[in-house]
N, C-alpha and C positions, 0 to 999 in steps of 0.2 A: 661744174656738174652739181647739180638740185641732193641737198640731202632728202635722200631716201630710207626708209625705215622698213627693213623686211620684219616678216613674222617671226617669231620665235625660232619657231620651227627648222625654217629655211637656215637658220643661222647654226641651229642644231646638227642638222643634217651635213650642211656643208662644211662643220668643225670637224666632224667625225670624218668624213671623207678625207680634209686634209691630215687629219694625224692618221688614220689608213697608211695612206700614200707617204707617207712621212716614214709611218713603220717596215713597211713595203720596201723603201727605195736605201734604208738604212742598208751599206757593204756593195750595193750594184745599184747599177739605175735602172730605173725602172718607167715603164710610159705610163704617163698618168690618165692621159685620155683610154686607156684600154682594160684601166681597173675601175671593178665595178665599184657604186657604190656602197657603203656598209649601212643597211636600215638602221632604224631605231631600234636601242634593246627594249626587251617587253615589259621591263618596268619603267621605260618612259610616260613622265606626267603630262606627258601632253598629247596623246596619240589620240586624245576621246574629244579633244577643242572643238574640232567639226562637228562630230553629233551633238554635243552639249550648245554650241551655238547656234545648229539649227533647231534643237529642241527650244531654247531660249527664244528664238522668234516666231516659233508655233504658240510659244504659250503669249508671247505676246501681241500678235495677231487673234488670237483669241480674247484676249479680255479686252484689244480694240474693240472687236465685236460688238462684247459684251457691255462696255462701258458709252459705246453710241446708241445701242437699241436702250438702253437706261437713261440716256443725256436724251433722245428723241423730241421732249419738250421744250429743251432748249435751242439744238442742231436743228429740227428743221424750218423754224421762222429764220435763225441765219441764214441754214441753205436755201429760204424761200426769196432773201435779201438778195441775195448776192447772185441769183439767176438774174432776178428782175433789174439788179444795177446791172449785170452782164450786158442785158436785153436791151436795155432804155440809154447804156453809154453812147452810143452812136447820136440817139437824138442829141443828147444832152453837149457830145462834143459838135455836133452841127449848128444847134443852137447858140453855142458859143464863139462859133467863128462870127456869126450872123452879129454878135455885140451884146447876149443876152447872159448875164451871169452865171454859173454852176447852181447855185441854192436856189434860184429865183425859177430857170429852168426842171430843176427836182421838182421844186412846187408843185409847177404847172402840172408838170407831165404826173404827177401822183394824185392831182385832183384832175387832169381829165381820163386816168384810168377809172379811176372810184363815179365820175359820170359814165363811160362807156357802161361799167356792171352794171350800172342803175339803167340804163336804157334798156341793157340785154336783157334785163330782169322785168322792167315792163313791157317792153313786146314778146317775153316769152312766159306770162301770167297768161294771158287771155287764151292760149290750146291748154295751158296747163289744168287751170281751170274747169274749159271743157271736158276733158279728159276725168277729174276728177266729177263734173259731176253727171259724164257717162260712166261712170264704171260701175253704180245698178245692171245696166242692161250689158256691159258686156259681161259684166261677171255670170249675166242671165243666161248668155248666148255660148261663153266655154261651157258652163254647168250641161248645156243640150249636147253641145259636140260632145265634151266626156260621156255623158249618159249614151251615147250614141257608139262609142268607141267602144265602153264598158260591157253593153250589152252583146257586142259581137264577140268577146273577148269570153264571155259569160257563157255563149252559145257553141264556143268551141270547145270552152272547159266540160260540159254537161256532155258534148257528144263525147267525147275523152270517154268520161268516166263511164257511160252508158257502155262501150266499147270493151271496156277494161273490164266492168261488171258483166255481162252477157256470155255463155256458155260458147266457146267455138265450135264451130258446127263445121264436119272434116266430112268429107265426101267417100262414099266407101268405095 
């Protein structure tokens, strides 16, 4: 049988029970399965382990927290590492069955990443581009739709207040 190691606790509880039963059965016999347990008395030092251990990983789940949103400069070019090794292991173990090394493989595949960017980057300059140098005239053309929106928005507030100002006029 595996040594096992209970908690304090259990060990507490279950001394107290058998000297109970001990004191119990002292002159007659007495069934043990039928006597209840004896709790802990109320100055037991351990009755608060629970809350104070779950407090103690409240607070340290907090300064996890606290101490990643702070590390942020450092944590996420790792966490940005270690998707991309996630991602690119498969080539890397494919490549390898193929007779192509680990490092030489890395290489590859991290200089034809850094080409793909560079290609998405020039085919997607020239809308960009356009884009920037239509945005005169779009900017011309919301300025109308607003001016358009505003002025009906303008024509409701005026009937409003026309309404609001005006005497009611009751039928006799």
């Amino acid at each position: 049988m595996p040594n096992v190691r209970l908690p304090r606790i259990w060990i507490y509880q279950a001394s107290n029970h058998i000297h109970a039963v001990k004191r119990e059965s002292v002159g007659h016999m007495t069934n043990i399965a039928s006597s209840p347990p004896e709790t802990a008395p109320l100055s037991d030092p351990l009755r608060h382990l629970g809350a104070i251990r779950r407090l103690l990983e409240l607070i340290l789940l907090a300064l996890s927290i606290i101490g990643l949103y702070f590390a942020k400069e450092v944590v996420m070019p790792l966490l940005m590492g270690a998707i991309l090794a996630l991602t690119l292991s498969p080539l890397v173990r494919g490549l390898q069955r193929k007779g192509m090394a680990p490092p030489i493989t890395a290489i590859a595949l991290i200089f034809g990443l850094a080409v793909a960017i560079g290609v998405a980057g020039v085919a997607f300059s020239g809308p960009v581009s356009d884009w920037v140098s239509q945005a005169p005239k779009l900017e011309a053309q919301l300025k109308a739709k607003f001016v358009a929106l505003t002025s009906s928005v303008d024509a409701v507030r005026s009937a409003t207040e026309k309404a609001i100002k005006s005497p009611i006029k009751r039928p006799i």
